[in-house]
Every structure is written in structure tokens, then in C-alpha cells.
N, C-alpha and C positions, 0 to 999 in steps of 0.2 A: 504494500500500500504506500502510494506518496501523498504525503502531508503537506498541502498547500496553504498557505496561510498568507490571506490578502491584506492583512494590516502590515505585515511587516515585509511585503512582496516577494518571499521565501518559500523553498520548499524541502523535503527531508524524507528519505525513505525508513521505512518501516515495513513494519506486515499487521495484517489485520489481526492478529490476533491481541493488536495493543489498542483495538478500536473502542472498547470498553471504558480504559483508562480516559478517554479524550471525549468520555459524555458525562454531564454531571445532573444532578438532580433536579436542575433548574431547565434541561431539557425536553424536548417531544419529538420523536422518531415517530416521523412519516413512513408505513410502509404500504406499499400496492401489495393486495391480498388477491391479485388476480392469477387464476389457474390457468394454464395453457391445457386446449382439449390438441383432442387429435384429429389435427385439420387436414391434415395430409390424404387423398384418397386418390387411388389407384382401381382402375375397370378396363371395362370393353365397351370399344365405341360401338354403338349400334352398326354400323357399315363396315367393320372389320379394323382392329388394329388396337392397341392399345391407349389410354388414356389419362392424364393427371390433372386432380382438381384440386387446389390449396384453397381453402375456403378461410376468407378474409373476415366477413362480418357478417352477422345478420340484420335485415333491413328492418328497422324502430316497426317494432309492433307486426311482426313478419317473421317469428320463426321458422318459416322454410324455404323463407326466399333471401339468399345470400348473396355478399357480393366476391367473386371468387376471381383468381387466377386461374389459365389452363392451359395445358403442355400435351401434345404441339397445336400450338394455338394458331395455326393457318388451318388445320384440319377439323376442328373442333367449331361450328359454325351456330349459328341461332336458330332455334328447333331441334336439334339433335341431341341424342339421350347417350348417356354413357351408366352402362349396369355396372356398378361396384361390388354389390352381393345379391344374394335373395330379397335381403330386407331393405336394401337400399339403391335406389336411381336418380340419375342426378341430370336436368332437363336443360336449356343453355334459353334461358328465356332471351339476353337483350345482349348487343358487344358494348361497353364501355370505354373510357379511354384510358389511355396509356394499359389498353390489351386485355382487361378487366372485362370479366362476363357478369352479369345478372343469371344467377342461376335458381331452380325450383327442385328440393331436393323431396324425394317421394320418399317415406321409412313409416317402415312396419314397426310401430311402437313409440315410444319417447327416443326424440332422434340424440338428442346425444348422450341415453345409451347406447343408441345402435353405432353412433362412433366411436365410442369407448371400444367396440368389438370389433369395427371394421377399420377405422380410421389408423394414420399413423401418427407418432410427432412431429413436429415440424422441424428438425434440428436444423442449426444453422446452413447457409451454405459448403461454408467453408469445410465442415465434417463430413467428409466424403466417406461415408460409408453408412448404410442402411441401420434404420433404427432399432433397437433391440427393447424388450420389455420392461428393461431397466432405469429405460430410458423417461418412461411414462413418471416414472419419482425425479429423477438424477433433475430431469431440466422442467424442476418445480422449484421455487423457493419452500423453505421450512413452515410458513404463516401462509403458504396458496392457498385459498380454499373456494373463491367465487369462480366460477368457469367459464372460460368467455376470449381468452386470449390466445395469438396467434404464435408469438413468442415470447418467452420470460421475460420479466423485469431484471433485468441480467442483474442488478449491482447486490440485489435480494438475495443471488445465490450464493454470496462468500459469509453468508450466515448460518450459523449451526444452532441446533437447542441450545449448548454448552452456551454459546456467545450469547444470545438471547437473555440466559438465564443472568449471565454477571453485566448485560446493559441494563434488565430489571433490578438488579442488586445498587445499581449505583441511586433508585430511586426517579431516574429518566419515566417520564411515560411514554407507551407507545400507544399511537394511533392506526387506524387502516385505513385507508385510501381504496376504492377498488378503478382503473383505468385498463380498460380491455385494450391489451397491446394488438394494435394492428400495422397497416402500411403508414398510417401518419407518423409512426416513433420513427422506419426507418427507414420509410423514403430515401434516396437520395436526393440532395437540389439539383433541379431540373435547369435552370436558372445563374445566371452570376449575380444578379438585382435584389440584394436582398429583400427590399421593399414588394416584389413582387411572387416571391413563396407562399404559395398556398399549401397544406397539411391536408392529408384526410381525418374527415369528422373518425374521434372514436370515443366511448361510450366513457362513462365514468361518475364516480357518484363519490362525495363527502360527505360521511354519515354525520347527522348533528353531535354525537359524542366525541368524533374527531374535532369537529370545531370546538367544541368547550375547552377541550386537553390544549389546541393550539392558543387558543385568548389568556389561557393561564400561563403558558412556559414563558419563560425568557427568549429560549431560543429553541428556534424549530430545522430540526437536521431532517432532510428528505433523504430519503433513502429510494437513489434511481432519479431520472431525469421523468418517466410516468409520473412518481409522486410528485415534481414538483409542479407540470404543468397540471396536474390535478386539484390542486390548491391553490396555482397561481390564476385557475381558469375563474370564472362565475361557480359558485356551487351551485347555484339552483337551475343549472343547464345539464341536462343526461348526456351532452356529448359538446366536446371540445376540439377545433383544428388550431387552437394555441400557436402559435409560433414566437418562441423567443430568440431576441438575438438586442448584441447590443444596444444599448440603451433603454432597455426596457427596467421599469422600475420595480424589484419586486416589494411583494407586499407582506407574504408569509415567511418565504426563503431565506434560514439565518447557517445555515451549512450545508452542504450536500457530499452524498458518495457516488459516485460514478466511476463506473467502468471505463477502458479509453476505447478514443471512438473514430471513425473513420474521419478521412478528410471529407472535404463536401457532404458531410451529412449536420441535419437536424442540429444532431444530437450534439455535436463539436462547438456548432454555433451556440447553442442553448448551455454550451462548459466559456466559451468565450465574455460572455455575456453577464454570468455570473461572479468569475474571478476576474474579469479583466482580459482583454484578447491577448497582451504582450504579454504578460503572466501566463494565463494560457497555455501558450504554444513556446513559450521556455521552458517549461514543463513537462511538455508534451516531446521536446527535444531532448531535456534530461530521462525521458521516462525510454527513446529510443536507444538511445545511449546507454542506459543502465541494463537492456535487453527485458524490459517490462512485456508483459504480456497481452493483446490487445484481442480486443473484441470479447464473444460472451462470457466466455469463458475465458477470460485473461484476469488482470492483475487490476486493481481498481484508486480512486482518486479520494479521498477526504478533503475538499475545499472548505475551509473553515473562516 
């Protein structure tokens, strides 16, 4: 873990297991309590051939009508069916942009059991290798429990009970956030105009006991860049396309942890914003340099 700290524009490696130490009573730990289902689905096209559907969202008040990815997406057209199992078919209702299907997903039962049984996880790209049953835990955080997400709230996952247990012990509270990670977390910009990025809307709710816990702390640590645009959004909105970048004033956000992130994404902008850009990306330079770890499952950030 590197420890960045914007008052004295410094920063210092560690490892998370001193992350405990560096929260005090006066605290509130934001965390996204959103589960990742198993979005991943693999069939047969109706007209012979194979088929992949990554199913992104489902549309407000529409659970079976999603808004999905699909591979190979010249072949896979509007109207056509792709049979996944017995109990589940999956319809290509409308094409969307940037390659985005509207789909109609047909299941014999409560559909996200049926993809508990049929569906895969979504691992990242970069994991090149087919997911295993293990997988369904391993790329959860410890507090997942709302279902609804496309990939983890990565900074969530370098938490264990053990650590949980001695952030409780320091008297910190936690809170939960729930923000269904979809394409708006990890877009890439499309764009060099920052003024001109647009996010996809994704789902998210601030329960009123999370607000009380944050009105009383001193300082409120998000935990993941999901929790802070979920705090930093309107709470009385079910879905948020946020975009932070600098200059934005926060309101809630007095530390955050995060993972390191790609260039041209979101996510980089939304780390720039927060410590300072040249801060930042000196950091981001020491953190290449030190052979840090990057992306989901890499080595992660404390800006304090």
C-alpha cells in the first residue's frame, strides 16, 4: 500500500496490513456492499455457431430486459435468440451504441438463480484463463452481499475479516454504500475534452443509517472510487453517471483507498482530482518504479 498524504504532498510505502493503524475513532469507512453475479453467458446462436452475452444492467423496473454486451457482435443481430441452457434464452431486442445490445432474457424461474447455475464470473480481462468455482467467492469482497454488479469494487478486496475486525476495534464506524459496478466505473475516455465525458447511469443507493454514521464522523474514508461517487452523487437519485475530475469540490470525501488505475480511465481522473493531479501521477510514477501492482487485483492507494 502507498500512503499518500496531500497536506504535506508526500508519499510512503507500506502494506495494508498497517491500514488499521491509520483509522481512528473519529472515522467512517464507506464501503460498496455490492455482489458481483455471474454475468458472463455463453450458448448457441439460433443459426449455428457459438455465442457470448456479458450482461451489463438491468433496465429500472425491467428485470428481464438488460442492457448487455455481445461477442461476435457482427453476427449476433436484432431479433435473434441465443439458447444458453434449458432454463434460459436470451433475445437481442434493440443494437445500442458503442456495440451495446438491448436484450430480453427468457428463465424458467427467479433469473438470477438461474444464473447462479448457468452464468459465469466476469473476471477481468487481463486473467486469461476460464473461471473456476472459486472464483464465484475469491472476486467478492468480505461485506458483498447486494447482487447486482458487473465487476468488484476492487479496493474492497484487500480486506479480510481479521482486518475488519481491528478497523472495528479502533472504534471507526462502518457504513454501506450499495453502487452496482457497471461500464460507467470502467469505461475508458472516449474523448480528450474532459468537459465532454459522459458515464453510464449505474444504480446505487445511500441507506439513511449510512448518512447519520457520515454527519457524525470527523472524517469519512471511502473505501473504492464506487463508494465515493456514491456519496458524492445526490442520494435521493437510484442511479448516478457522476463524473469526477478536477476541480470538483467534494463534499463527503475526507480519505480514500484505491487501487491503481489505468491511464485514460475514469477512474485515474476521479485519483487526480482528489489528491491533486501532480501529486497524483508522482505517485503513480513512484508506484511504477517500486514494481506496484496494478489493476484489480494489484497493490492499492491510501490518499489521506
Amino acid at each position: 500500500m502507498l500512503v499518500v498524504d496531500r497536506s504535506r504532498g508526500t508519499f510512503a510505502d507500506t502494506s495494508f496490513s498497517t491500514f488499521p493503524t491509520l483509522i481512528s475513532a473519529l472515522d467512517c469507512l464507506i464501503m460498496n456492499d455490492s455482489r458481483v453475479i455471474p454475468s458472463r453467458l455463453f450458448g448457441e446462436h439460433e443459426k449455428g455457431g457459438r455465442a457470448e452475452i456479458f450482461l451489463i444492467k438491468p433496465f429500472k423496473n425491467a428485470d428481464f430486459t438488460w442492457s448487455a454486451l455481445v461477442r461476435p457482435g457482427r453476427k449476433v443481430r436484432e431479433g435473434d435468440r441465443i439458447r444458453i441452457s434449458p432454463d434460459l434464452v436470451v433475445s437481442i431486442v434493440s443494437c445500442g451504441e458503442f456495440g451495446e445490445r438491448v436484450v430480453q432474457l427468457e428463465a424458467s424461474g427467479d433469473l438470477y438463480d438461474v444464473l447462479e447455475r448457468v452464468g459465469h464470473v466476469p473476471l477481468p480481462p487481463y486473467i486469461r484463463r476460464s473461471d473456476v468455482p472459486e472464483d464465484r467467492e475469491r472476486y467478492q469482497t468480505v461485506f458483498a452481499r447486494e447482487r447486482g454488479s458487473v465487476a468488484a469494487p476492487t479496493a474492497g478486496l484487500h480486506f479480510t475479516p481479521e482486518i475488519l475486525k481491528q478497523v472495528e476495534g479502533t472504534g471507526a464506524q462502518i457504513a454501506k454504500v450499495t453502487l452496482h459496478v457497471g461500464l460507467g466505473t470502467f469505461q475508458p475516455l472516449r474523448t480528450e475534452v474532459i468537459e465532454d465525458v459522459r458515464l453510464h447511469h449505474e444504480s446505487f443507493e445511500v441507506p439513511a443509517e449510512t448518512i447519520r454514521k457520515m454527519d457524525a464522523a470527523k472524517r469519512i474514508v471511502a473505501i473504492g472510487t464506487t463508494s465515493v461517487r456514491a456519496i458524492e452523487s445526490d442520494a435521493a437519485l437510484a442511479e448516478t453517471d457522476l463524473f469526477i475530475s478536477p476541480g470538483f469540490q467534494f463534499r463527503r470525501t475526507g480519505a480514500l483507498l484505491t487501487n491503481f488505475h489505468l491511464p485514460k480511465s475514469s477512474l485515474l481522473v476521479l485519483v487526480c482530482a482528489f489528491a491533486g493531479t501532480e501529486l497524483a501521477l508522482a505517485a503513480y510514477r513512484h508506484a511504477v518504479e517500486q514494481r506496484y501492482r496494478f489493476f484489480s487485483y494489484g497493490d492499492c492507494m491510501l490518499i489521506i
